[in-house]
Structures are given as structure tokens and as C-alpha cells.
C-alpha positions as CSV (number, residue, x, y, z in Angstrom):
1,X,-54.9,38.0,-30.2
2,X,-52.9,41.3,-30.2
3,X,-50.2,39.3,-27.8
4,X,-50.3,36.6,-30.3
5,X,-49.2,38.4,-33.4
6,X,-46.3,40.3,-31.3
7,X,-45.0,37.2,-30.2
8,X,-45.2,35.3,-33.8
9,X,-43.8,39.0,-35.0
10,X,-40.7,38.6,-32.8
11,X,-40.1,34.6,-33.2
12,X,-40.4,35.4,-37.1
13,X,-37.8,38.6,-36.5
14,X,-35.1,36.1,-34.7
15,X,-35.3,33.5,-37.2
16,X,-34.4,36.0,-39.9
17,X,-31.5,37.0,-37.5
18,X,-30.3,33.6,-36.6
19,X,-30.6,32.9,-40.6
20,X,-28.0,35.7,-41.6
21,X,-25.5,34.3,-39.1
22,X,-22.6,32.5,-39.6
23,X,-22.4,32.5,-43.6
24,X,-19.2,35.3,-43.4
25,X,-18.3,36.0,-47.2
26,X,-21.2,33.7,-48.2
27,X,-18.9,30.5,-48.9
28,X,-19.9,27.2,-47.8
29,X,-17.5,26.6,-45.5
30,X,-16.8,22.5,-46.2
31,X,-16.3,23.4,-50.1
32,X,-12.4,23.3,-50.0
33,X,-12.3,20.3,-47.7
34,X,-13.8,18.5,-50.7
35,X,-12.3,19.9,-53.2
36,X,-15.3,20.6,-55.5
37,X,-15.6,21.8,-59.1
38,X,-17.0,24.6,-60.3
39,X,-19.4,22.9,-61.5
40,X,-20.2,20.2,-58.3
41,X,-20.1,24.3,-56.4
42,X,-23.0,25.0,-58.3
43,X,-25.3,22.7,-58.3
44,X,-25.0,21.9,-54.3
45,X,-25.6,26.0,-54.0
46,X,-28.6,25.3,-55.6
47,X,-29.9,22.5,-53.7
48,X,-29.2,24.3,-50.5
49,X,-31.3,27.2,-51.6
50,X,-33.6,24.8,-52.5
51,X,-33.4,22.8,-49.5
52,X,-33.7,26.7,-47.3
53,X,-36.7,28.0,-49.2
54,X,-38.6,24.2,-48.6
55,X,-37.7,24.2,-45.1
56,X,-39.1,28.0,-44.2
57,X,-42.7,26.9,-44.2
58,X,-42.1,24.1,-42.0
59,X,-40.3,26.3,-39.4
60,X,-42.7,29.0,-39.5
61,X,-45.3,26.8,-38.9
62,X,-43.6,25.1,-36.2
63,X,-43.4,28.6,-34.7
64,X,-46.8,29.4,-35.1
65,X,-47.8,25.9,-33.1
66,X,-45.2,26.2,-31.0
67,X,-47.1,30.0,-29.9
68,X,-50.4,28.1,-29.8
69,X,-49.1,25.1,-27.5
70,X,-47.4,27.8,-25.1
71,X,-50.6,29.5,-25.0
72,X,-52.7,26.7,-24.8
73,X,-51.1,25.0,-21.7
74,X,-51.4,28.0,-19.7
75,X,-55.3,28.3,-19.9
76,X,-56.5,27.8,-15.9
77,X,-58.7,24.7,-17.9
78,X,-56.1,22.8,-19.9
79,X,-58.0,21.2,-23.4
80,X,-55.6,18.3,-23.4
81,X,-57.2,16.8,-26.8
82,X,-55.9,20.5,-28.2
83,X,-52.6,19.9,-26.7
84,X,-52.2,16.8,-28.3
85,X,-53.3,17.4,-31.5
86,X,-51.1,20.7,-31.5
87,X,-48.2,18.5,-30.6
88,X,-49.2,16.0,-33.5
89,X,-49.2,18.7,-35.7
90,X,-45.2,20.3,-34.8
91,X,-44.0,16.2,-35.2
92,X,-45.7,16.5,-38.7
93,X,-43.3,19.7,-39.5
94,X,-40.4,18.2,-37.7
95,X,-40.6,14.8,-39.4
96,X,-41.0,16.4,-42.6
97,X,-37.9,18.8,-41.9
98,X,-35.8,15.7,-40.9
99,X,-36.7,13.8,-44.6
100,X,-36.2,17.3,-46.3
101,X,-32.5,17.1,-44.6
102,X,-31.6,13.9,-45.4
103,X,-32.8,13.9,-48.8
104,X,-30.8,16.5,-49.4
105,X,-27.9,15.0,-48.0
106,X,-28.5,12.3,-50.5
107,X,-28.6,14.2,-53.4
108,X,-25.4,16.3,-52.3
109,X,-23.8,13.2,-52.1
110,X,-24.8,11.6,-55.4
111,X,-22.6,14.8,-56.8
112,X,-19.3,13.7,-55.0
113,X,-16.6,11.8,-56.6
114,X,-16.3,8.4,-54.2
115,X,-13.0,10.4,-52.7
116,X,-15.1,13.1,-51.9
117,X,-18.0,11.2,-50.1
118,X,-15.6,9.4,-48.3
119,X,-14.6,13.0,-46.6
120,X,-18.4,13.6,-46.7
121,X,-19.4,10.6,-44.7
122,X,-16.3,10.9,-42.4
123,X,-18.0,14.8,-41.3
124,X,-21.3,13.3,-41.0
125,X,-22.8,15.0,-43.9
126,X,-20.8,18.3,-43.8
127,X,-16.8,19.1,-43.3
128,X,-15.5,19.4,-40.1
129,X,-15.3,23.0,-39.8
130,X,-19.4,22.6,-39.7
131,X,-19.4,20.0,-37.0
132,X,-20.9,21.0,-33.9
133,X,-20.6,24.7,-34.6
134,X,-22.5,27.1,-31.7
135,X,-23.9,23.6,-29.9
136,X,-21.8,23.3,-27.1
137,X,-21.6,20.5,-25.2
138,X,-25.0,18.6,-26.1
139,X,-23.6,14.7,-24.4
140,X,-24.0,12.1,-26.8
141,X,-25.1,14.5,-29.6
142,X,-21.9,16.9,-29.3
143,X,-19.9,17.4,-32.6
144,X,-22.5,15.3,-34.6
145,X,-21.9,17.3,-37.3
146,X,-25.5,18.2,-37.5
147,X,-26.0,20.8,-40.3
148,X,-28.9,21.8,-42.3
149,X,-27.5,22.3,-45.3
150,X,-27.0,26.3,-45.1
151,X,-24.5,26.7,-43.2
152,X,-25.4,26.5,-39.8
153,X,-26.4,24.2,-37.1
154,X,-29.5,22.5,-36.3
155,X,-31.1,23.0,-33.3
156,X,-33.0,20.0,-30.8
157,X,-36.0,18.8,-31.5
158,X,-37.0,21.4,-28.8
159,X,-36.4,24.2,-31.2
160,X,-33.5,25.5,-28.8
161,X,-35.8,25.8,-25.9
162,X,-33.7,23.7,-23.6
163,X,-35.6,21.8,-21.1
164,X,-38.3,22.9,-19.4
């Protein structure tokens, strides 16, 4: 149990880190490539913080299963009902991650002018300069644009593990 808590302590330390990066003086980084109001600034600063603070619980917890998985799958006497029902549980968080994201694209884009989403749906979502940003070369998913709505990139379905 000791073990456990370390680990969840450090996964919980690096997502903090990982958070902070990237933002620079705190703009949004596609703002002047849309040309936005004041106003249209605002309220898309709001639904992003919105869109962070619903999408923390759902990453922790993805953590947390993630930690129970790793730990479950290396018992000499695998419990593969466990394993399963763990792995149910982290598509639950992802799934519901993925509809936070694109509802939240949605209701970014219900703010634009029709020029602007035009420039929106040409970045996939999010201005160029967000567009692939720290992926590398992922194949068919490079420069997809993929962005979460604060700034930074998302990661796989794997949670950046890579493949094991």
C-alpha cells in the first residue's frame, strides 16, 4: 500500500508539471490568429478553465486505475475479471474526457464569427501554432491539431506510455 501512494504521489506531481508547461505569458496562443474580441477572449478563457477543472477528476482517476492495472497484471496469479473491469473503468474516464473535449470545442465555436470558424475548423479546433505541438511524429495522427483546450497537447489513448 506504502508503494502505492508513492507512485499515485509522483504521477499526481508530474501532471501538475506537465500542466504548467507550455502556457509562456499565460496567452492562448491561437487568440490572434482569430482575431477575437475582448469580449469572445473572455468567455473562451472561461470555458477552458471550465473545461481544465472538469477534466482533472477524470485524469486523476485514470491515474489511479492506471496504478491499480499496472499492479494488478503483475500478481504471479493474474485476476483477469479485475483486469477487465479496471480496463472498463479507464474507457469510462477516457470516453467521458473525449465528449468533455469536443463539447467544448462546440461551444468555442458557437462564439466565432463564421470567418473565424472557418480558421477554427481549418486548425482542427485550435490555430496552427497548437497543431501537433511536443507530439512528434505520431503517422497518421501527426499535426492533428489535437489540443485540449488549455493550451497543450493531448496525449494517446495510452496516456503517453508508448507501446508496451
Amino acid at each position: 500500500m506504502k508503494h502505492y501512494k508513492i507512485a499515485l504521489l509522483i504521477l499526481m506531481m508530474s501532471m501538475s508539471l506537465f500542466a504548467q508547461r507550455g502556457r509562456g505569458s499565460g496567452g492562448l496562443g491561437w487568440d490572434s490568429e482569430l482575431n477575437l474580441s475582448p469580449e469572445q477572449l473572455q468567455e473562451i478563457t472561461s470555458l477552458q478553465q471550465q473545461l481544465r477543472t472538469e477534466k482533472v477528476d477524470h485524469r486523476t482517476e485514470i491515474q489511479k486505475l492506471r496504478v491499480e492495472l499496472d499492479q494488478a497484471t503483475r500478481q504471479e496469479k493474474v485476476n483477469q475479471k479485475a483486469v477487465d473491469k479496471l480496463l472498463a473503468r479507464i474507457q469510462e474516464h477516457e470516453l467521458a474526457l473525449e465528449k468533455l473535449q469536443i463539447n467544448h470545442r462546440s461551444q468555442v465555436r458557437a462564439l466565432l464569427t463564421p470567418e473565424q470558424q472557418i480558421i477554427f475548423d481549418q486548425r482542427g479546433g485550435y490555430a496552427g501554432s497548437m497543431r501537433g505541438a511536443g507530439r512528434g511524429n505520431r503517422g497518421a495522427n501527426a499535426g492533428s491539431g489535437d489540443c485540449d483546450g488549455d493550451g497543450n497537447p493531448q496525449q494517446g489513448r495510452r496516456g503517453g506510455r508508448g507501446n508496451r
